[in-house]
N, C-alpha and C positions, 0 to 999 in steps of 0.2 A: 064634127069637122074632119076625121079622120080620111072616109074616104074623097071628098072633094079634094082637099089637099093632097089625096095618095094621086087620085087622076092627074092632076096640076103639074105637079112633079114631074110622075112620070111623061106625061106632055114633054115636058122640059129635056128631061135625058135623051129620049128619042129624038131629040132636034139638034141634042150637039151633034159636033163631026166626027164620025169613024174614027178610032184610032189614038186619041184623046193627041195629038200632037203639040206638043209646046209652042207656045206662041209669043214672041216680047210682048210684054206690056207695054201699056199705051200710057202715058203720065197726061191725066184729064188736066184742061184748061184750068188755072185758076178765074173760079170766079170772079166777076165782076164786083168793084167795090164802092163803084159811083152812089149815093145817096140815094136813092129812090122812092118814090108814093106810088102808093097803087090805091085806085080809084074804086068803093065799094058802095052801094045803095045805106050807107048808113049813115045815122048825123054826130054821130062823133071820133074822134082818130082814138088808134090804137099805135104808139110809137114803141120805137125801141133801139137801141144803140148795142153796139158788139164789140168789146174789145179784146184782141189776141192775149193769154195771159199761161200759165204754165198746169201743168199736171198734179195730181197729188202726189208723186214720187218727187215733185223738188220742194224744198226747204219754204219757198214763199207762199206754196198754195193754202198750207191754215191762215194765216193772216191773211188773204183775199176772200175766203171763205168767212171768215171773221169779220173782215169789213162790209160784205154782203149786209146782214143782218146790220151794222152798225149803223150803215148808211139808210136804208131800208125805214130802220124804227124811230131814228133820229134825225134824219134830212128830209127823206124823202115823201115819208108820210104827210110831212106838213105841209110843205112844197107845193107839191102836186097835187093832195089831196084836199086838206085843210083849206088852203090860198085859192088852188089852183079850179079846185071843182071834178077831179076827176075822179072815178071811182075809185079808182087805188093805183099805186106806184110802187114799183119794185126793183129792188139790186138781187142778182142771184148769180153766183160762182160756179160755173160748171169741173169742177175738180176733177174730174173724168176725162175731160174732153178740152179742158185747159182756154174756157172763154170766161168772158164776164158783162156781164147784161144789166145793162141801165132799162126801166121799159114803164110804161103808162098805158094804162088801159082806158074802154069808156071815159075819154081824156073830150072837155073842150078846146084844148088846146094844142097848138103841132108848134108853131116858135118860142114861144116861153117855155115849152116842154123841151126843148132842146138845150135853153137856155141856162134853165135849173140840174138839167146833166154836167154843162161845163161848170156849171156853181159848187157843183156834189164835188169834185175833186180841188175844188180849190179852197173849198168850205172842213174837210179833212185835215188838212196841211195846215191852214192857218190858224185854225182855231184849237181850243184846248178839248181834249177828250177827257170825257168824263170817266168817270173809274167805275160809278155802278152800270152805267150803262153798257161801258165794254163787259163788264162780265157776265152781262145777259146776253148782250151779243156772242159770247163763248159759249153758254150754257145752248143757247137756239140755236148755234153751227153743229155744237156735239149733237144735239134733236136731230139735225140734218140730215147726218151721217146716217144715222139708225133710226129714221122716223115710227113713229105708229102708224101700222097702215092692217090694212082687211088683208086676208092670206094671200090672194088673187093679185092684189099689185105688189104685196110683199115680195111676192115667187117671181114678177117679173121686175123687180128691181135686183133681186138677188143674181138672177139671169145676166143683168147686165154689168153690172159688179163684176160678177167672175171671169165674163167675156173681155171686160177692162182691165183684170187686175186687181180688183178691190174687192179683195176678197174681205171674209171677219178678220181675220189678224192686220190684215192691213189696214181696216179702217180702224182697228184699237189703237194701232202705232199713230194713226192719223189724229185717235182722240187725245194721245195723250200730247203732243203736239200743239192742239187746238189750247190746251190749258196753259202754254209758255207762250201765249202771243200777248203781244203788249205794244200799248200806246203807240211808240216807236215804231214798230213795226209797221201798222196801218199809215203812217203816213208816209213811209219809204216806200211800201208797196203799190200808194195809190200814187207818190211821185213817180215809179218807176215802171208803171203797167201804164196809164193813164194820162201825164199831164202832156200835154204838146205828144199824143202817140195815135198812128192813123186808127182809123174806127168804122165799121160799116152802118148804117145805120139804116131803117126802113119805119114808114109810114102807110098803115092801111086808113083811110078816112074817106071823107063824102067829097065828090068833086068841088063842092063848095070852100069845103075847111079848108082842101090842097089847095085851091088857086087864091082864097085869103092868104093862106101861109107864104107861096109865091110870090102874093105883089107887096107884104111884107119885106118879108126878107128875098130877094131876088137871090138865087145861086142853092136855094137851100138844098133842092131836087134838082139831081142831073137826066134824071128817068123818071116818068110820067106817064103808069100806062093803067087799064085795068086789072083786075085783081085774075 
């Protein structure tokens, strides 16, 4: 891939301007946060919800990390999979990039799927946490950090790591971190990233499943287009 890329490039350089002149930058629109379904040849939805949440350089990102997995192996699984019929449901914490991700895949469902998201934070809060559970929920966020992986995605997770900040010493400070989250924690973090907090949210599914889900719940999709 050497030389396609060296051509590519060089394309590239030869079309900037003369002179390399500074230019202001330009602050990009913030995206759109309306709800949305996009419309795909397929028969089942793929949902997912996004909520704003913080970095691994501040104090709450283990415990969000932490509740990842909590939620995941203990709510969600059952939920949505078990109940729900879908192939599998997921919570995942992007501690990099400071979001958090409710999402269902080969899902029959698009409004009960949404429904068991707002259940997932309020199912946290109110109910008692288990103690062996949380500590495998620790034990799977430290895996996280440092997964097993083939050399090839290792080198490009490493890559992006260091591009972020997360480098090895930081994510040791990170594990050791992960080992003082507790009970408490997960439910101040899911009151205070989550309960009543805006959310972007998006639906890929069959025109059929988006327009049941529509004269369901009306309001659900504010955009409706295809994929």
């Amino acid at each position: 891939m050497i030389q396609p890329l060296d051509e590519l490039l060089s394309g590239l350089v030869a079309a900037l301007p003369a002179g390399g002149a500074a230019r202001p930058q330009v602050k990009p629109t913030p995206l759109e946060q309306a709800p949305e379904a996009r419309t795909a040849p397929v028969p089942v939805a793929f949902n997912v919800r996004i909520y704003r949440t913080v970095r691994y350089t501040h104090p709450d990102s283990p415990a969000l990390l932490v509740l990842s997995n909590y939620l995941r192996d203990n709510f969600l699984h059952r939920e949505l999979r078990e109940k729900g019929g879908a192939y599998g449901g997921y919570a995942q914490a992007g501690v990099a990039s400071g979001t958090f991700y409710l999402g269902s895949y080969r899902d029959p469902n698009i409004v009960r799927t949404y429904e068991v998201f707002d259940q997932a934070t309020r199912w946290i809060t109110e109910t008692e946490i288990d103690g062996e559970a949380l500590k495998e929920a620790i034990l799977g966020a430290c895996g996280d950090v440092d997964p097993l992986e083939s050399p090839d995605i290792k080198g490009r997770r490493e890559a992006t790591n260091r591009a972020t900040g997360f480098d090895r010493e930081a994510r040791e400070r990170f594990k050791q971190r992960l080992l003082q989250v507790t009970a408490d924690d997960l439910r101040r973090v899911a009151g205070t990233y989550f309960l009543d907090k805006p959310a972007a949210q998006t639906t890929v599914a069959g025109a059929e499943l988006i327009e049941e889900a529509r004269r369901e719940k009306p309001g659900l999709f504010e955009v409706v287009a295809p994929v």
